[in-house]
C-alpha positions as CSV (number, residue, x, y, z in Angstrom):
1,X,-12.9,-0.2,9.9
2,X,-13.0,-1.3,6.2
3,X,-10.7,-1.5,4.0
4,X,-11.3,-0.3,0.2
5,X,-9.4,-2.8,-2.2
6,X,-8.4,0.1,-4.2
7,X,-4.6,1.2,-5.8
8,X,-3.5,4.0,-6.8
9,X,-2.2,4.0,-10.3
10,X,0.4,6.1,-10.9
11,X,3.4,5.2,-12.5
12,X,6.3,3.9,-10.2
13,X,9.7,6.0,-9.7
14,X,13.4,4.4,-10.6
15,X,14.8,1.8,-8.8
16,X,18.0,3.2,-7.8
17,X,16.1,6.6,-6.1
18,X,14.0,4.5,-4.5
19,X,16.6,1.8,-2.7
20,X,19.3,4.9,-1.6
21,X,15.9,6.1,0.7
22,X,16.0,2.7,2.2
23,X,19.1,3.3,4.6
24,X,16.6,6.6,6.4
25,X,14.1,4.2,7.1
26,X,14.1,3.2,11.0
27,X,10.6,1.4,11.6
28,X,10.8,0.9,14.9
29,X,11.9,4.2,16.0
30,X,9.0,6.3,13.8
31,X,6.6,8.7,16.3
32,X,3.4,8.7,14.4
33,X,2.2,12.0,15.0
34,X,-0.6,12.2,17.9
35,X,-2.7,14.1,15.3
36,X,-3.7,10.5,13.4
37,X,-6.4,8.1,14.4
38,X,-6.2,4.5,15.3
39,X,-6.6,3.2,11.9
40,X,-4.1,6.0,10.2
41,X,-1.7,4.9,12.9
42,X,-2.4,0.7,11.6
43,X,-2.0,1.9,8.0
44,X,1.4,3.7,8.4
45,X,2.6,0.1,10.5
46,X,1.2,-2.0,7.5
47,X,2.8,0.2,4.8
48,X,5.9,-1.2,3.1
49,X,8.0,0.0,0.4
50,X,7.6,-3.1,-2.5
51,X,11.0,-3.0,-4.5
52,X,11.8,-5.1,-7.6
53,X,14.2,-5.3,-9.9
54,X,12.1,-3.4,-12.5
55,X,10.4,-0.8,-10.4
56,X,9.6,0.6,-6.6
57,X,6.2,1.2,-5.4
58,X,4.4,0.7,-2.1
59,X,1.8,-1.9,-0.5
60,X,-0.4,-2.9,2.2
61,X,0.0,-6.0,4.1
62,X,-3.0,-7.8,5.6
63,X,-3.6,-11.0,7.0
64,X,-5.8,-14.1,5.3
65,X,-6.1,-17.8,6.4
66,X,-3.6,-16.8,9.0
67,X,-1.1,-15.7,6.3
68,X,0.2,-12.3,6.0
69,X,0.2,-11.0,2.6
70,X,0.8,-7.9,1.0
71,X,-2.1,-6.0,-1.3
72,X,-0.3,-3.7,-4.6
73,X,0.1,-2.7,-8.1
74,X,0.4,-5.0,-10.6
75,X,2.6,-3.3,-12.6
76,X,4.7,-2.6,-9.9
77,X,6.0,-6.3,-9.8
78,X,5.2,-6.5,-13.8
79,X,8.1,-8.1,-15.5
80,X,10.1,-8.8,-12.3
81,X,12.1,-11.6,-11.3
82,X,12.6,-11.2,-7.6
83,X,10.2,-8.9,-5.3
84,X,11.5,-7.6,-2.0
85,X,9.7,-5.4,1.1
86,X,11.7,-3.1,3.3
87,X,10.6,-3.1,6.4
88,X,13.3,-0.3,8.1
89,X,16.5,-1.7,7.4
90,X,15.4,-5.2,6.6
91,X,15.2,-6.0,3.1
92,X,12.6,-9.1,3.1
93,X,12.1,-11.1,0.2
94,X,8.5,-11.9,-0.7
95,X,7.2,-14.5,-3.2
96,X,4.4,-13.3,-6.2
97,X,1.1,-15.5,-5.7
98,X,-1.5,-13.7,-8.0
99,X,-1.8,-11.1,-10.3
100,X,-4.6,-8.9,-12.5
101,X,-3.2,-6.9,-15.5
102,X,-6.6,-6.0,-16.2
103,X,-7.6,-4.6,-12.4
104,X,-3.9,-3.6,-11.8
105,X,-3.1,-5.6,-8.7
106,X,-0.9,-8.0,-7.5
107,X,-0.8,-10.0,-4.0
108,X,2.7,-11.1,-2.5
109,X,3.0,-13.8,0.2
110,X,4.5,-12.9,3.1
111,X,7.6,-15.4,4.6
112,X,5.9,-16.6,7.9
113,X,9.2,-15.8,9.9
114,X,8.9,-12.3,8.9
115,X,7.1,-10.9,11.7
116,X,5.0,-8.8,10.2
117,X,1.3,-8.3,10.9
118,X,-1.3,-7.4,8.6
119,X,-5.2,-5.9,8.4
120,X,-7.7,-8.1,9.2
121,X,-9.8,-7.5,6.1
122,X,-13.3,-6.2,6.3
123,X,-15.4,-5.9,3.4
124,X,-16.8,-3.0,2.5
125,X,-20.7,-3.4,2.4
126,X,-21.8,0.0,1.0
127,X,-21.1,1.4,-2.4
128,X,-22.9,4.3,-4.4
129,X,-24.0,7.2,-3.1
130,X,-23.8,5.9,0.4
131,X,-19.9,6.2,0.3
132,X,-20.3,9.6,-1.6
133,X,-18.2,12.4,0.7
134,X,-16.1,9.5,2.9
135,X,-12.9,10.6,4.2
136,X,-9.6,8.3,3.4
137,X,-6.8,7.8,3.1
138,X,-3.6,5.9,2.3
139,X,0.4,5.4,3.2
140,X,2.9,4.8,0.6
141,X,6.4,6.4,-0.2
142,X,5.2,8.4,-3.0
143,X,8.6,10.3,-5.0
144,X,11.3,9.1,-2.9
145,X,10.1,10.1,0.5
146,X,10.0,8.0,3.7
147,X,6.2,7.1,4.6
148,X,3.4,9.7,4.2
149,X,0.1,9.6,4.9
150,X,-2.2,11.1,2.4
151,X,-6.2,12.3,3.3
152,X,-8.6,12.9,0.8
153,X,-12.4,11.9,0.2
154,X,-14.2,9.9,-2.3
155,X,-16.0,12.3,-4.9
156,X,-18.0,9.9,-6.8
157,X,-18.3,6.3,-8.8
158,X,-19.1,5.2,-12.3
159,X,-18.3,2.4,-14.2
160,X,-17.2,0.1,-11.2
161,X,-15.1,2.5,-10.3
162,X,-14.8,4.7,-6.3
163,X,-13.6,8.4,-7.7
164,X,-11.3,9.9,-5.0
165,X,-9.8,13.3,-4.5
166,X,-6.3,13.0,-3.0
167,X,-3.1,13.7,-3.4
168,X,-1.4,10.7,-5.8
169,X,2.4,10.8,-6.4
170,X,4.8,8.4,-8.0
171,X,6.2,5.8,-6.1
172,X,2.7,5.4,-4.3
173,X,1.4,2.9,-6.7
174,X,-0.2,-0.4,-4.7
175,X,-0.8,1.8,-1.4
176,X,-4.3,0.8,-0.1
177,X,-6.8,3.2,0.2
178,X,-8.7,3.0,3.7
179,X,-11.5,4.6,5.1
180,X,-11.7,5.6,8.7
């Protein structure tokens, strides 16, 4: 399984819509569908709602040097002073360790008592037309809604760039974009 260090860009809903879904999260009691694979199935458990104080969007927690961290939109955290996670009911607060304006990401450290477990990442070793016609696909609380998981397939490159057809809402900004 590899993970594509991609976001989706997309502009992030209010905070205020965002925070009243909170309270109809319930983590623990979710029942992914029996329809998804293994890895949608890991996505959907490493998919967190990232709220600040300026925005709400989503990200993907993985795991480096034994730390868990979690993968998203720069300007989702962009002119924030405090950055939080929901994980269900739990609001966790997470510190800011490095952000690109120019690639639009941002990566948030994870507190180590937080219990929660992350991708192991995988680089992905083929680009071009190799990857031309892939199936992906990402989690996120795009609009407002509790977690979805969106399919679609990558449709080309240029410029440095993976072109994907799928499904992009608000609120789904910093999702990562995985392949199977």
């Amino acid at each position: 399984m590899n993970i594509l260090l991609l976001l989706l860009c997309m502009s992030s809903t209010s905070l205020s819509s965002e925070v009243s879904t909170i309270g109809r999260e319930i983590e623990s009691s979710i029942q992914v569908h029996n329809a998804l694979n293994r890895t949608e199935k890991k996505t959907r458990k490493s998919s967190f709602r990232v709220i600040t104080n300026t925005s709400v969007g989503s990200g993907t927690s993985f795991e480096l040097c034994d730390k868990t961290l979690i993968f998203t939109a720069q300007h989702v955290v962009e002119g924030s002073t405090n950055t939080y996670i929901s994980k269900g009911l739990e609001i966790i607060e997470v510190k800011q360790v490095y952000k690109d304006e120019k690639n639009d990401f941002a990566i948030l450290r994870v507190p180590d008592d937080a219990n929660i477990d992350g991708f192991k990442l995988n680089i992905l070793k083929k680009f071009g037309d190799d990857i031309v016609g892939e199936k992906v696909h990402y989690s996120g609380f795009p609009n407002g809604h509790d977690k979805l998981t969106i399919h679609g397939v990558i449709v080309g490159h240029e410029r440095n760039h993976i072109l994907v057809q799928a499904f992009g809402w608000f609120g789904a900004s910093g999702s990562g974009l995985f392949d199977s």
